[in-house]
GUVO-572642 format. One record per residue (C-alpha): z, y, x; residue number from 1; residue in three letters. Coordinates in Angstrom, 2 decimals, m for minus. Each point is the difference from the previous one (the first is absolute). Layout:
N
       c3       c2       c1  domar  mise
        Z        Y        X    NUM   ALA
...
end
This chain:
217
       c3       c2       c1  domar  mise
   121.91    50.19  m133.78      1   UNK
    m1.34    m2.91    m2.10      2   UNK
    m0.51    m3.43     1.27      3   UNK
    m2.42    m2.22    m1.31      4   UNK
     0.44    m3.01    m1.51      5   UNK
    m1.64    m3.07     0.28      6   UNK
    m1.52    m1.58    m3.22      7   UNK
     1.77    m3.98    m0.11      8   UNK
    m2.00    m2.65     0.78      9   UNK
    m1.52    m1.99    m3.34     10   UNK
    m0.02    m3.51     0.46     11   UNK
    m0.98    m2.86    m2.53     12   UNK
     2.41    m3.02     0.28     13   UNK
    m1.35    m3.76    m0.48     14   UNK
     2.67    m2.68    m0.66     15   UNK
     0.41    m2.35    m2.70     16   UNK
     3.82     0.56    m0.62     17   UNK
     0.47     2.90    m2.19     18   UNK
     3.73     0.56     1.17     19   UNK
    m1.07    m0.27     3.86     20   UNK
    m2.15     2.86    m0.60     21   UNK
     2.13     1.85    m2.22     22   UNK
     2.48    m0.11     2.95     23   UNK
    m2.40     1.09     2.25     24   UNK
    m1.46     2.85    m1.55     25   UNK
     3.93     1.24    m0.09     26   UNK
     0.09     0.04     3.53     27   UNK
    m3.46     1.44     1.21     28   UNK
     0.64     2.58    m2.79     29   UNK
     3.53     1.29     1.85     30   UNK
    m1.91     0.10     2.93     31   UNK
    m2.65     1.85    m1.10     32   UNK
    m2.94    m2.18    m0.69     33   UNK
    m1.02    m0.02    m3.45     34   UNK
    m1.32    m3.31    m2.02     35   UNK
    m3.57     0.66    m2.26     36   UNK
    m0.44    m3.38    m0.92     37   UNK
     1.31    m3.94     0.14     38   UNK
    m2.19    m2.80    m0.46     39   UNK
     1.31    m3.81    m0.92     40   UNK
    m2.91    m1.94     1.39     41   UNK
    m2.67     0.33     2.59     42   UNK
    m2.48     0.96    m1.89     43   UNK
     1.94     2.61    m1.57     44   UNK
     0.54     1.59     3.21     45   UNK
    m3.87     0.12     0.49     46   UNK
    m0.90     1.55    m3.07     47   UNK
     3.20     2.31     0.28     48   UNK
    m1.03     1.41     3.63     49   UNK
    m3.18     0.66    m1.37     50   UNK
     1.30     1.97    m2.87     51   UNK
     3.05     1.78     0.99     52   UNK
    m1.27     0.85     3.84     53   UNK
     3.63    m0.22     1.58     54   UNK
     0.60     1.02     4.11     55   UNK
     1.21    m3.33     0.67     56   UNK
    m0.17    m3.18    m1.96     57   UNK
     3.31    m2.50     0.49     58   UNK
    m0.80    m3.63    m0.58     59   UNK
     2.35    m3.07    m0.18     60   UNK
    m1.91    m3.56     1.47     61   UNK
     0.48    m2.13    m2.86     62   UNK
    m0.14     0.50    m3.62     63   UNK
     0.42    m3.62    m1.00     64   UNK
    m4.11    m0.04    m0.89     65   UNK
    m3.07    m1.16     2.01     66   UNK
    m0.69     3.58     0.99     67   UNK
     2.12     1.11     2.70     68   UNK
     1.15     3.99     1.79     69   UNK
    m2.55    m1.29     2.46     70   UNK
    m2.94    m0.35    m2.41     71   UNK
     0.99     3.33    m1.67     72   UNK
    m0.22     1.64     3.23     73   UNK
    m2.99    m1.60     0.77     74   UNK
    m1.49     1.82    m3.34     75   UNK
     1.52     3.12     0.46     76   UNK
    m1.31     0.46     3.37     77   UNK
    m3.51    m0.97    m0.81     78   UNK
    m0.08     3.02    m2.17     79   UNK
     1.98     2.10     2.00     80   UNK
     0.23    m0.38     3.78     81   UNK
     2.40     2.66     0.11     82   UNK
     2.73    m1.83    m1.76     83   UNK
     3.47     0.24     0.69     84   UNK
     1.59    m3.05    m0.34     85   UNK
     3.36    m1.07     0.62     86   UNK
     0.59    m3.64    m0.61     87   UNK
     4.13    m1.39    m1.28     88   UNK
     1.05    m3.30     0.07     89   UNK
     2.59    m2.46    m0.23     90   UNK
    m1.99    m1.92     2.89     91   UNK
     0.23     0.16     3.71     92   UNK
    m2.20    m2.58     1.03     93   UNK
    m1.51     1.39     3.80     94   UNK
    m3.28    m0.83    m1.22     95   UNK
    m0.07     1.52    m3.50     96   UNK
     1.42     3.17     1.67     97   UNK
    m2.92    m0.08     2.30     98   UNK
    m2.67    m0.85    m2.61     99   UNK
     1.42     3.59    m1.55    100   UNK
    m0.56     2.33     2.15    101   UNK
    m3.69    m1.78     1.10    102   UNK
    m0.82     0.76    m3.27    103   UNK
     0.64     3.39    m0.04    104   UNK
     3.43     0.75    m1.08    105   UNK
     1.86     3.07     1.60    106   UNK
     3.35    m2.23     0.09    107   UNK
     1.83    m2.44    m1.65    108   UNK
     3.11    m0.15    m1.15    109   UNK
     2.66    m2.53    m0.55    110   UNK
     1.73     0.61    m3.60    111   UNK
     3.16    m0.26     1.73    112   UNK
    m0.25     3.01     2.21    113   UNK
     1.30     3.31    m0.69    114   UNK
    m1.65     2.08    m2.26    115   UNK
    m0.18     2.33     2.43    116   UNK
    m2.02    m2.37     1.95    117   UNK
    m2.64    m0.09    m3.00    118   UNK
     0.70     3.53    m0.23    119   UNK
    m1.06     0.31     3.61    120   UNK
    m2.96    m2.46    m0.90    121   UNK
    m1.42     1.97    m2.61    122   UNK
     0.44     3.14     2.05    123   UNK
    m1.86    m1.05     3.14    124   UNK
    m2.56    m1.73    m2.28    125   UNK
    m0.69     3.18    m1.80    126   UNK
    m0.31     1.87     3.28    127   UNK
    m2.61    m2.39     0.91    128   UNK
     2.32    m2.13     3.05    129   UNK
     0.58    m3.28     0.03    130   UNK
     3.74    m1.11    m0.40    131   UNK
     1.97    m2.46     1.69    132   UNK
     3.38    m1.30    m0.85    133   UNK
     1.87    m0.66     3.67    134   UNK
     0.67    m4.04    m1.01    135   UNK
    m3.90     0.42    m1.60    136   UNK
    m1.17     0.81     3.51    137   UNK
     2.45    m1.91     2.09    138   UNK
    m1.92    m3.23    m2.33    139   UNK
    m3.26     1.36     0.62    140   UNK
     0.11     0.83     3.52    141   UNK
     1.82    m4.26     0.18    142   UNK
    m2.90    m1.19    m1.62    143   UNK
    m2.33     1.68     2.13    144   UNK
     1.30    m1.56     3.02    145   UNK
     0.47    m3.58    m1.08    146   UNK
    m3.83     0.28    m1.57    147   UNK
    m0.61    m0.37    m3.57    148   UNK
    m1.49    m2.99    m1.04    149   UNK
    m0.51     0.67    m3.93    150   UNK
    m2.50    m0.68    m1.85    151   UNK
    m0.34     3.43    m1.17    152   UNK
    m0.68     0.67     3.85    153   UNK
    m2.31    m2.59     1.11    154   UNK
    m2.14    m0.55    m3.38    155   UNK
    m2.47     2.56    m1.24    156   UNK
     0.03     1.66    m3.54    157   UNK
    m1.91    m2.96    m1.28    158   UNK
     1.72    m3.26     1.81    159   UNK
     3.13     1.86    m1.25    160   UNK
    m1.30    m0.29    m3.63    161   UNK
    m0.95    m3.44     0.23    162   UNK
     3.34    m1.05     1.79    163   UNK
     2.08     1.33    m3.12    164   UNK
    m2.03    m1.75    m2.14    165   UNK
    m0.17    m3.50     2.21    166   UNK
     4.10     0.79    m0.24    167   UNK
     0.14     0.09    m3.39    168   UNK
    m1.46    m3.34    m0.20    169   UNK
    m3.82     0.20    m0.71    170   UNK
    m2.94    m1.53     0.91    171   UNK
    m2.81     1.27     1.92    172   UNK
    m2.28    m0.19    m3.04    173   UNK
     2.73     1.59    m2.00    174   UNK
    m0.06     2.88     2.73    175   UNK
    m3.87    m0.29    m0.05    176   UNK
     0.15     0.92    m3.88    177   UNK
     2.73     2.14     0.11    178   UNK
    m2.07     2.04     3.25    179   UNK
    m3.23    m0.09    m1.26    180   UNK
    m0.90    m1.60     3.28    181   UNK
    m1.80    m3.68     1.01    182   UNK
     2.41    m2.73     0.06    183   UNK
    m1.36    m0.56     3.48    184   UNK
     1.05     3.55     1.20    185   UNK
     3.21    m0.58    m1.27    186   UNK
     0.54    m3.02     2.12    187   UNK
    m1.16     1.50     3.10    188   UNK
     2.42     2.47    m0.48    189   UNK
     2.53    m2.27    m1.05    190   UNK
    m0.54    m1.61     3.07    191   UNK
     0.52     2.63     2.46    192   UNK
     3.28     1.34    m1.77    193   UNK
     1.46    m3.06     1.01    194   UNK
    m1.19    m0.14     3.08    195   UNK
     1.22     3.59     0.73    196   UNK
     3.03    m0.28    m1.29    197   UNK
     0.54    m3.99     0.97    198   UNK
     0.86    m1.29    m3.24    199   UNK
    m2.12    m2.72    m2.03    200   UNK
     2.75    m1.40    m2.15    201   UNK
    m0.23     1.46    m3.42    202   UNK
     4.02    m0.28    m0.49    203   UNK
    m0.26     2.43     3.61    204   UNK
    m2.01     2.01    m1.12    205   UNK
     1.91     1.38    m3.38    206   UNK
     3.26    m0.47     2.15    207   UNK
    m2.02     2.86     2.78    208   UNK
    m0.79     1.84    m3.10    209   UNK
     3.89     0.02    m1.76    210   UNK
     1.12     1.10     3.64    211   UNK
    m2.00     2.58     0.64    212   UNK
     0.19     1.42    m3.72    213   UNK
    m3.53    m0.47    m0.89    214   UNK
     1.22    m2.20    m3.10    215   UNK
     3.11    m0.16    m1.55    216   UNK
     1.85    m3.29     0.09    217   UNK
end
């Protein structure tokens, strides 16, 4: 009597340090999940998806660029819905966390979890599940409760775009150019982020921004 096996899991890794996913690949490799491809930067990770078709893409948050794991994602999922995508991070800010998984991420990750919690990531990602880490949820299912104020909550796709730019310091007829919109639309909107969110100071504004890891610091 034979028993089948299982073919392992192909994954691409995205991370900017070389020896972080050196390490990793060691450790999804003795559990069975084989590595087809790392990428160093964002758009790496695009191009790489695209090329290399893995089960489940893993990408890190921050690469130290403009581009982020988020806008990756974002790409990736635009040309295929089906993604997999488990996100790894240093980070563990409630929101970010959130802003993960409403993107369409099957689970994130904290880099200094298990590997067998990646493992298990990868696994239930593959298998089409969603995963969630047991202090993941307990912060989800917190944040919830108490409400979540964010801005990647209460703005839509495009006050969220102008509020990282208004963070990083620019003018509404800098947005305007940058946009390709009316100066006057951009003040409008403008407007009403700051009314949702009930900040007008600019200094606020970039300080929201920094906290909720829209910008860097």
């Amino acid at each position: 009597m034979t028993t089948e096996t299982k073919p392992a899991i192909k994954v691409l890794l995205a991370d900017d340090h070389p020896i972080v996913m050196s390490g990793c690949q060691a450790s999804l490799s003795s559990l069975g999940i084989t590595t087809i491809g790392q990428a160093k930067t964002p758009a790496d990770a695009v191009r790489l998806y695209a090329e290399l078709k893995p089960d489940v893409i893993v990408l890190d948050l921050k690469f130290g660029l403009a581009q982020t794991g988020f806008d990756a994602a974002k790409d990736i999922l635009k040309s295929d819905p089906s993604a997999k995508i488990v996100f790894w991070s240093q980070g563990d800010q409630d929101n970010v966390i959130k802003e993960a998984y409403r993107i369409g991420a099957h689970a994130y990750v904290m880099k200094v979890a298990d590997p067998a919690d990646l493992a298990a990531a990868i696994t239930n990602a593959h298998d089409g599940h969603m995963y969630f880490h047991p202090a993941i949820a307990e912060r989800l299912a917190s944040l919830s409760v108490r409400g979540d104020k964010s801005p990647q909550v209460v703005l839509d796709e495009r006050e969220l775009e102008v509020f990282k730019l208004m963070a990083q310091g620019m003018t509404n007829m800098e947005i305007a150019t940058q946009l390709h919109l009316a100066p006057r639309t951009i003040s409008t909107i403008s407007q009403t982020i700051k009314d949702k969110l009930g900040v007008h100071r600019p200094a606020d504004i970039t300080l929201m921004a920094v906290r909720h890891a829209i910008i860097e610091a």
